[in-house]
Residue frames as a rotation matrix with the C-alpha (Angstrom) as fourth column:
UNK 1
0.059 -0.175 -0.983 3.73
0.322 -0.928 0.185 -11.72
-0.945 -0.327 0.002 36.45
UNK 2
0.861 0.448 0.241 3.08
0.393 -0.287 -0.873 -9.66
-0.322 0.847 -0.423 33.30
UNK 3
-0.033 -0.997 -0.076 6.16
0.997 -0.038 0.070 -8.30
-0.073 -0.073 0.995 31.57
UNK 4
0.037 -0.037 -0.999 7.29
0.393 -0.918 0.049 -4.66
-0.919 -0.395 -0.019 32.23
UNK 5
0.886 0.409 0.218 7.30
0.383 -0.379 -0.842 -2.32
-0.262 0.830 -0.493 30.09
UNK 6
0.081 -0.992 -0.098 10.57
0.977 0.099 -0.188 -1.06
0.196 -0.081 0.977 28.68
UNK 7
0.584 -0.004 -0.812 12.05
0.417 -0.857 0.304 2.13
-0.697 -0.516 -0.498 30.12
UNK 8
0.453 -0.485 0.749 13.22
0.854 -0.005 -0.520 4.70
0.256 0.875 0.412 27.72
UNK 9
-0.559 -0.757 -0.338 15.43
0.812 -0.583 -0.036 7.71
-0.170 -0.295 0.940 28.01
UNK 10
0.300 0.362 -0.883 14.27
0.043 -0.929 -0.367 11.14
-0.953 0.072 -0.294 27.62
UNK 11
-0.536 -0.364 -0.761 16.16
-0.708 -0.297 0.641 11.72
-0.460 0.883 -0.098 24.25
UNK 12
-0.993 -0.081 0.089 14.82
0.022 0.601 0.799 8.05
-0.118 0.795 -0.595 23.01
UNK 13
-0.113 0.985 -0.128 10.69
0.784 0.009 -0.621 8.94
-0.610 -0.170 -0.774 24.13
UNK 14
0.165 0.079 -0.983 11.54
-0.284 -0.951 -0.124 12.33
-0.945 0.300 -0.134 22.42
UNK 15
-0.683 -0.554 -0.477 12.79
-0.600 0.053 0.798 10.55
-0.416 0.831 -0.369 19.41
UNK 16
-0.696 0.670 0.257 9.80
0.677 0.732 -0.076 7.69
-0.239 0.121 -0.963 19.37
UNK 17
0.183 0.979 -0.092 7.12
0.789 -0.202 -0.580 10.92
-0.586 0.033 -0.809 19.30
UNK 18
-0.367 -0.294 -0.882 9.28
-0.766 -0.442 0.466 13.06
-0.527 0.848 -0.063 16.56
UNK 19
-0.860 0.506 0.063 8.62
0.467 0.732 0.497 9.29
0.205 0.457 -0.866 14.54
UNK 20
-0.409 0.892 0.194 4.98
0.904 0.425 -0.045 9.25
-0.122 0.158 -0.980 15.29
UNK 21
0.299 0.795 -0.527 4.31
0.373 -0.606 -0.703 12.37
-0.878 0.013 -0.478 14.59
UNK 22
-0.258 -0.307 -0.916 5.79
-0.827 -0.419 0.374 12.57
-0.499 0.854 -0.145 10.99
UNK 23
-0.752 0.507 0.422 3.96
0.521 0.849 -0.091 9.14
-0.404 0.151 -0.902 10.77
UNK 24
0.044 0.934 -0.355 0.85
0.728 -0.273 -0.629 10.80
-0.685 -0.231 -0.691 11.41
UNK 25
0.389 0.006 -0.921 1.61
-0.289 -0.949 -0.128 13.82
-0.875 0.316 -0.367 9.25
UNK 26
-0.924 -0.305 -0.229 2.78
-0.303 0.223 0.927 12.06
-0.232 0.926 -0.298 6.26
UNK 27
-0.900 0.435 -0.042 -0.60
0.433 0.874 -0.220 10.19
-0.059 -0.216 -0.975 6.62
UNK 28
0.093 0.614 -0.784 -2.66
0.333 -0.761 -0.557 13.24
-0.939 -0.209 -0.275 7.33
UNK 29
-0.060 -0.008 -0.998 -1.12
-0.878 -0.476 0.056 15.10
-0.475 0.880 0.022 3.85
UNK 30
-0.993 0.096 -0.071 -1.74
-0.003 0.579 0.815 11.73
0.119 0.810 -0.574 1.76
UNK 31
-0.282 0.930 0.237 -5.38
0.878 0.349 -0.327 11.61
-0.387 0.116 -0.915 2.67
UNK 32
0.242 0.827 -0.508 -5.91
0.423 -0.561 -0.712 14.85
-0.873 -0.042 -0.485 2.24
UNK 33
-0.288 0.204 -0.936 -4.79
-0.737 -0.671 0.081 14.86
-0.611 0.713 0.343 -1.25
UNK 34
-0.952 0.263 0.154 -6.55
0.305 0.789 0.534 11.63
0.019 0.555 -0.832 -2.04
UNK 35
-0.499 0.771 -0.394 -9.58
0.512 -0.104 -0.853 13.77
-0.699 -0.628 -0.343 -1.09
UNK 36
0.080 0.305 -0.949 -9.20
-0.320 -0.894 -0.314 16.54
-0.944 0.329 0.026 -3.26
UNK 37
0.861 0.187 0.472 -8.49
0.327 0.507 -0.797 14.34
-0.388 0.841 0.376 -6.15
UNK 38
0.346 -0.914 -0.212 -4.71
-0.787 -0.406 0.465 15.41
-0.511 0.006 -0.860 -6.37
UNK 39
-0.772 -0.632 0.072 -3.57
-0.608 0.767 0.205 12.50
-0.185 0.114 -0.976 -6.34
UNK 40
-0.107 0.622 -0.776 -5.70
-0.830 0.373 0.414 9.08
0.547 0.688 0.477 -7.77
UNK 41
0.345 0.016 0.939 -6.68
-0.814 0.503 0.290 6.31
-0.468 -0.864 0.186 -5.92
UNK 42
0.712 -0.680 -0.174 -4.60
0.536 0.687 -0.490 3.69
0.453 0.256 0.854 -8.43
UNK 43
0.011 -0.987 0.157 -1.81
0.153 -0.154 -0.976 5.91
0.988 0.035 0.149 -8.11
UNK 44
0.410 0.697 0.588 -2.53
-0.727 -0.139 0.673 5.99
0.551 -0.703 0.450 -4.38
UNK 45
0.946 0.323 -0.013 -3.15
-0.323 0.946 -0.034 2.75
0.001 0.036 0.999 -4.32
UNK 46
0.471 -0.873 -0.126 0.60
0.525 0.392 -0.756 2.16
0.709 0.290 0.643 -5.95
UNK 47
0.010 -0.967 0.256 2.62
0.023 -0.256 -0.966 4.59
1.000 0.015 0.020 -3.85
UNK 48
0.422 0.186 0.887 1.08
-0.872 0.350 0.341 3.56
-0.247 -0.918 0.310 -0.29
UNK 49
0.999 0.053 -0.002 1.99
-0.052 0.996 0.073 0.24
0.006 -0.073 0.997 -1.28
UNK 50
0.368 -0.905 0.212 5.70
0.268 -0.115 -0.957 1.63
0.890 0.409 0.201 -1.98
UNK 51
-0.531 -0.601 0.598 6.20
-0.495 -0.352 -0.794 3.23
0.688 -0.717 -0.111 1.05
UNK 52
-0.669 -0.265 -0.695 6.10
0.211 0.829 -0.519 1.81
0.713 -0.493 -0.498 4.25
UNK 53
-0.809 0.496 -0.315 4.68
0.280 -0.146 -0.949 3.86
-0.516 -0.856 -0.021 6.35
UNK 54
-0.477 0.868 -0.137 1.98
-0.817 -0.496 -0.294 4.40
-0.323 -0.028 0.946 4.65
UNK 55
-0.398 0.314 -0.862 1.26
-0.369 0.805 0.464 0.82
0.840 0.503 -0.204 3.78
UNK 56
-0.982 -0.089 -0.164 0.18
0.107 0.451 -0.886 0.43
0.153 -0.888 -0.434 7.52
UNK 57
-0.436 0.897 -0.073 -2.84
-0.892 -0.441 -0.102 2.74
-0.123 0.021 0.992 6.62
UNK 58
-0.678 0.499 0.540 -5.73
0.385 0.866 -0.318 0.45
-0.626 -0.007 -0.779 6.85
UNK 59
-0.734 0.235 0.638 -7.80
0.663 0.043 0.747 -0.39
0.148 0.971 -0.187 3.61
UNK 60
0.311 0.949 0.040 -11.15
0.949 -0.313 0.040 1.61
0.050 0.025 -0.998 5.14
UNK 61
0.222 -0.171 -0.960 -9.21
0.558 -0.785 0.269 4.33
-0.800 -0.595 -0.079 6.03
UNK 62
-0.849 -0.528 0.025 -7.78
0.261 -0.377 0.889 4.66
-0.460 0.761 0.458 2.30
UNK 63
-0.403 0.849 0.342 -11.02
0.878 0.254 0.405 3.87
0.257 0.463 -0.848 0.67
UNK 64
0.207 0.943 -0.259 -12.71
0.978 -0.200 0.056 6.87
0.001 -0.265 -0.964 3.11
UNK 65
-0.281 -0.502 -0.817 -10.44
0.252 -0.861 0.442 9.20
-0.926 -0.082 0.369 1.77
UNK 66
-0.937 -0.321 0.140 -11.85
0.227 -0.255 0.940 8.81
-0.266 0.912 0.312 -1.72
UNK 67
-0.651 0.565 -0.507 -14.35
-0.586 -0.799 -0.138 10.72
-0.483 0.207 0.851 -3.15
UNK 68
-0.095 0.936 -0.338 -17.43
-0.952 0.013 0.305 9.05
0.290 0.350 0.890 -3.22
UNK 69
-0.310 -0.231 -0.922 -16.54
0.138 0.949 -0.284 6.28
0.941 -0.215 -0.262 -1.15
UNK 70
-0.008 0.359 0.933 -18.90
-0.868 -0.466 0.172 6.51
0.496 -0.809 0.316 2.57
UNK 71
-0.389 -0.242 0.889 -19.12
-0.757 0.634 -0.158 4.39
-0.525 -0.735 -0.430 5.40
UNK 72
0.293 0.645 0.706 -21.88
-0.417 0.751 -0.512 1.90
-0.860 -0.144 0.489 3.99
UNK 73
0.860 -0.085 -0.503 -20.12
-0.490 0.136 -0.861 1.56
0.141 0.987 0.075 0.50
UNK 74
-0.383 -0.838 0.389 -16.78
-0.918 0.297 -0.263 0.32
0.104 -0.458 -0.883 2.54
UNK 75
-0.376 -0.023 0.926 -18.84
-0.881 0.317 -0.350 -1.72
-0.286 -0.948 -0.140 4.18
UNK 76
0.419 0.794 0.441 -20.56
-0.282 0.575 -0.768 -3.28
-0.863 0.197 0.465 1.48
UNK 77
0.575 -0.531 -0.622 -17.37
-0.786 -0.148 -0.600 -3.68
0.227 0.835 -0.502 -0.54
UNK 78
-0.437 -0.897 0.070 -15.51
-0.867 0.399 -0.299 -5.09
0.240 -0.191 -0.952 1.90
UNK 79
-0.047 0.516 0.855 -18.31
-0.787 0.509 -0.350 -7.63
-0.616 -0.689 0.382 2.20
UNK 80
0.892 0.346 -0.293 -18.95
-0.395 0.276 -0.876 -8.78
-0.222 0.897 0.382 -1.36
UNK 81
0.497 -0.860 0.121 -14.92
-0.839 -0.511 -0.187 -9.16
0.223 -0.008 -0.975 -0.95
UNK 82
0.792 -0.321 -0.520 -14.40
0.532 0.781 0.328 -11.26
0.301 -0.536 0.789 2.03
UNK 83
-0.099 -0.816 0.570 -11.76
0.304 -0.570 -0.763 -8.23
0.947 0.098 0.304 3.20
UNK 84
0.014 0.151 -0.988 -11.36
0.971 0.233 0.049 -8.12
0.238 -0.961 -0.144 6.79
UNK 85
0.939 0.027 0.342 -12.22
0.008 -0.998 0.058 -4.15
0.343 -0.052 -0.938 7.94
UNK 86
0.854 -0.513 -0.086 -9.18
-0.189 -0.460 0.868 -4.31
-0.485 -0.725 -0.489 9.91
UNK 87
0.607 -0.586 0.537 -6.62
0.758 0.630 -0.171 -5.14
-0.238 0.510 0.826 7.04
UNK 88
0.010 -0.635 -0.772 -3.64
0.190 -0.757 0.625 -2.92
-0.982 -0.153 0.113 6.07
UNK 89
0.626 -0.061 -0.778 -2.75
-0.723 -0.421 -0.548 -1.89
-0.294 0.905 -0.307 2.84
UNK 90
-0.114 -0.993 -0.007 0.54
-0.983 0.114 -0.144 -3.52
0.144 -0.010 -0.990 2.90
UNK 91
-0.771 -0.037 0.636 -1.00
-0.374 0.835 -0.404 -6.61
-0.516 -0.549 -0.658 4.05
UNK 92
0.297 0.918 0.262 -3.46
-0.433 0.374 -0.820 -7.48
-0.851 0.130 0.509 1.37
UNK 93
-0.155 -0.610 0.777 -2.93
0.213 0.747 0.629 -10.13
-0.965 0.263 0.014 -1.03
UNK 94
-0.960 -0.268 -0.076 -2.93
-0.042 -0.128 0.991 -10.02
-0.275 0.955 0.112 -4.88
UNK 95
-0.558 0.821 0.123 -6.33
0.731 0.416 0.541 -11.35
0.393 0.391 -0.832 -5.43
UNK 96
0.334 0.274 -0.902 -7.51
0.700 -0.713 0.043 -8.71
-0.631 -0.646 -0.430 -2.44
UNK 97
-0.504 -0.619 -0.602 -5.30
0.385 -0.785 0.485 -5.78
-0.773 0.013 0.634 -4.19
UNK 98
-0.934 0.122 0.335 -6.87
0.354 0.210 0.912 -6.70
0.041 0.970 -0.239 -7.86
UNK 99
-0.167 0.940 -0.296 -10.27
0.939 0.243 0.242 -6.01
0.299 -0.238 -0.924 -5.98
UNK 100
-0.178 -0.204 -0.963 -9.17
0.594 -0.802 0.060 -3.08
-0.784 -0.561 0.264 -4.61
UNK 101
-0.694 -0.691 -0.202 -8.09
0.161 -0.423 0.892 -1.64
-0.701 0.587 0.405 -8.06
UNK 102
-0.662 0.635 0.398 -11.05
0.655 0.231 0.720 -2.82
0.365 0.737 -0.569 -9.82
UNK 103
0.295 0.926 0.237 -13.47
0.929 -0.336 0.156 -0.76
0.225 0.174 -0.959 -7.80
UNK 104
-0.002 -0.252 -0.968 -11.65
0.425 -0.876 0.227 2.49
-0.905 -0.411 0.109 -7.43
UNK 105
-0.836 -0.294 -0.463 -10.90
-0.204 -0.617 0.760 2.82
-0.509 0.730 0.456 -10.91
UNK 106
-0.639 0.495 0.589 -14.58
0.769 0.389 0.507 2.07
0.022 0.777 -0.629 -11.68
């Protein structure tokens, strides 16, 4: 038998989708000033890596917020790499991060 899912209160489902939506909306206003070139993709790069929730963002997603970065350049970054598409920020090692760093700020 599969386990159940857990039952939540009204107040605590209301409180889980207040959370995911200021997830989502903290997320939403960092990409969209990594778009406009507000904000740099080192310095980016560093304060996604500070904050939690936004270290969950996954690397293609960050990458396809910067300017001049498109699907097939991800794709052919994350090859030359060895960077799984489905990695997090938060979840890439040093040697992986250094890579990162090197081709944004080229």
């Amino acid at each position: 038998m599969a386990p159940s899912l857990p039952t939540f209160t009204p107040e605590q489902r209301a409180a889980s989708l207040q959370k995911a939506a200021e997830t989502r909306a903290k997320r939403a206003e960092f990409t969209a000033r990594l778009r406009t070139g507000e904000t740099s993709g080192a310095a980016g790069l560093d304060e996604a890596l500070g904050d939690p929730v936004l270290a969950k963002m996954r690397l293609t997603s960050f990458l396809r917020a910067l300017p001049g970065w498109g699907k097939i350049s991800i794709e052919n970054f994350l090859e030359a790499t060895g960077i799984a598409d489905n990695r997090r920020l938060g979840g890439l090692g040093t040697r992986q991060l250094d890579e990162v760093k090197s081709a944004i700020s080229s």
